[in-house]
GURO-136907 format. One record per residue (C-alpha): residue in one letter; x, y, z. Coordinates in nm, 2 decimals, decimal comma. Example, Ala and Ser with C-alpha at 12.3 -4.5 7.8 and 13.67 -1.06 7.14 Angstrom:
2
NODE|res|c1|c2|c3
NODE|a|1,23|-0,45|0,78
NODE|s|1,37|-0,11|0,71
//
This chain:
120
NODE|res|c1|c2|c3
NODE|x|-7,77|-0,20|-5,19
NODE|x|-7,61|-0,02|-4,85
NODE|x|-7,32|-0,15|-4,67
NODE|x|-7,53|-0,20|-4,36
NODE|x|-7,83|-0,41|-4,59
NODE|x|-7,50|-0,55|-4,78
NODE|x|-7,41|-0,72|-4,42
NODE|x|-7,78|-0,85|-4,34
NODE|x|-7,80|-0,99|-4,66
NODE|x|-7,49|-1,22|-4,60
NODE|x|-7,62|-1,30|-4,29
NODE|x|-7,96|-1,40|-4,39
NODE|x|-7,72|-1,59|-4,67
NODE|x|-7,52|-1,75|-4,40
NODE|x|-7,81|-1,89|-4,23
NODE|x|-8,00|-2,02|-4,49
NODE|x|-7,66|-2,22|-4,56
NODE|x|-7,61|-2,34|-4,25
NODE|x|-8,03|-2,49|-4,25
NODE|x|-7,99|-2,63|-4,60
NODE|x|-7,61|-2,78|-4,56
NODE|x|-7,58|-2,84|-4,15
NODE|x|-7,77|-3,12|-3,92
NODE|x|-7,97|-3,06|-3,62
NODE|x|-7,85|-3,00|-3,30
NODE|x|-7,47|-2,88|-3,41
NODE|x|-7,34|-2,62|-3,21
NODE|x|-7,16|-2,38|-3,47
NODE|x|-6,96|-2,45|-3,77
NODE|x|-6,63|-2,36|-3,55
NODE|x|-6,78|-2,74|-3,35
NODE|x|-6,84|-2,88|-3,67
NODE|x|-6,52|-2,79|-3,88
NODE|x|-6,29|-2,89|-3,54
NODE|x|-6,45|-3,24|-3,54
NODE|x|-6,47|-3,26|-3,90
NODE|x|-6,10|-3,20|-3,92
NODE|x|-6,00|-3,41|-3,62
NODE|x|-6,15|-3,69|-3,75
NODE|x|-5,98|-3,72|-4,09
NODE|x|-5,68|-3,61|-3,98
NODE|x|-5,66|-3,88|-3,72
NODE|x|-5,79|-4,12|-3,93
NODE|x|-5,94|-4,48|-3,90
NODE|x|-6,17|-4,66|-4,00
NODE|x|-6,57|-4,50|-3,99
NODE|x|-6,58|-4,62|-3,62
NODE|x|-6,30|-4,46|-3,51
NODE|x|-6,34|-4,10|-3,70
NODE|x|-6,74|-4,12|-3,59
NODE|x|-6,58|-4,17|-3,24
NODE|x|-6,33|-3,90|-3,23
NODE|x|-6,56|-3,65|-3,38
NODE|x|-6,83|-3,69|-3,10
NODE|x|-6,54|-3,69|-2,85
NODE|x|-6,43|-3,36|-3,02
NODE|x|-6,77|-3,19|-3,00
NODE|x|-6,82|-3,28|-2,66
NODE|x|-6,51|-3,11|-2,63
NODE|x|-6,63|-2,81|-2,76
NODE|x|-6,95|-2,84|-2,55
NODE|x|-6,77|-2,87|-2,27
NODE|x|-6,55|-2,52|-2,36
NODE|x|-6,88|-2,31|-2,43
NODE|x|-7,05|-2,42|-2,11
NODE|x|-6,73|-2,32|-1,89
NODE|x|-6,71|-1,99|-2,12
NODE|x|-7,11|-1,93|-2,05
NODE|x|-7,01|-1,96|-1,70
NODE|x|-7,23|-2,39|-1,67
NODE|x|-7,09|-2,61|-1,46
NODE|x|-6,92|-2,96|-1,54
NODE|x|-7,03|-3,29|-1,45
NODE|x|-7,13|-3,53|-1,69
NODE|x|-7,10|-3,45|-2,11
NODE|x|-7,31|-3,59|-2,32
NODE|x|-7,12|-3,77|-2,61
NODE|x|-7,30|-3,92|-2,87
NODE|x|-7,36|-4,25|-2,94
NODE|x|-7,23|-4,30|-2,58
NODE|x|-7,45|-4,12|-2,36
NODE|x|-7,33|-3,92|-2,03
NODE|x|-6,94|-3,91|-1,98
NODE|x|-6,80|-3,78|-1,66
NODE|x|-6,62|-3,45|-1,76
NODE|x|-6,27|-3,59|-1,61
NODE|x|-6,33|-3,88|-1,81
NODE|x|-6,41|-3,69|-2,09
NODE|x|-6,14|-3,47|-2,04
NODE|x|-5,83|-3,75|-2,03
NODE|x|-5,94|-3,89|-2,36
NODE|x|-5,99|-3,61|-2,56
NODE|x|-5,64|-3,52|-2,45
NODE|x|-5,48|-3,83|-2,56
NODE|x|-5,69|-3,77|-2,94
NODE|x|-5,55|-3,41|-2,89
NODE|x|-5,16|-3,54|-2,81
NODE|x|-5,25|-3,80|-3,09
NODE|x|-5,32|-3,50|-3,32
NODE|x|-5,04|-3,33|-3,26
NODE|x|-4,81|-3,59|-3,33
NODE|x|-4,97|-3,65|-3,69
NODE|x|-4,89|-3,28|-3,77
NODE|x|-4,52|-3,29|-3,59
NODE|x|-4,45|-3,55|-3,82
NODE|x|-4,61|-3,44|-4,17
NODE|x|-4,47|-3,13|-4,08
NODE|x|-4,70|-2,86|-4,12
NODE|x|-5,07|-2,81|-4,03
NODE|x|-5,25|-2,95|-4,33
NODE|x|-5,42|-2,78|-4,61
NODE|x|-5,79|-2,84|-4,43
NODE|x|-5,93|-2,78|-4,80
NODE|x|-5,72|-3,04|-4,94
NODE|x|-5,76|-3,30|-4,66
NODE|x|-6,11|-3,29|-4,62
NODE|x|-6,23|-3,24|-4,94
NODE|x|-5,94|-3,43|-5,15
NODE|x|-5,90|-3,71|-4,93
NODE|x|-5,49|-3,61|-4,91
//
């Protein structure tokens, strides 16, 4: 097999991953990896971490519409509906600052394999 057919055969892999192992409606795996990762590493209880994930991804919906050139008003944010953007906005800053002071104090970023797979 050619380099080039080489490349369109990971692709075609790539996408058949992503339809067998990834849910409806997610944006990209960058979305679902940041809001994976938030939520464990912020932790809680299944509320919280199902919170903070759809607060991430709105997030991240948010920063594609602005890069795509869409304008901000409401977000939607699931299991909550429509979320004025400035609203949306101050709490995913205070999960952000939040964040940032769980890796100040372990130290390091953590090893996303090991956290989210290991539990540690």
């Amino acid at each position: 097999m050619d380099q080039y057919r080489l490349a369109d055969a990971f692709l075609d892999l790539g996408i058949a991953l992503e339809v067998l192992l990834g849910k409806k409606d997610e944006k990209s795996e960058v979305a679902y990896r940041l809001r994976t990762r938030g939520a464990i590493l912020r932790g809680g209880d299944g509320t919280r971490r199902v919170r903070t994930s759809a607060v991430l991804n709105a997030v991240y919906d948010a920063r594609s519409q602005v890069a795509h050139g869409g304008a901000l008003g409401s977000m939607k944010v699931s299991g909550r509906g429509s979320v004025p953007a400035p609203e949306l906005f101050r709490e995913a800053a205070l999960v952000t600052q939040e964040l940032i002071q769980i890796v100040i104090k372990q130290g390091a970023i953590p090893d996303w394999d090991r956290l989210v797979l290991g539990g540690t």
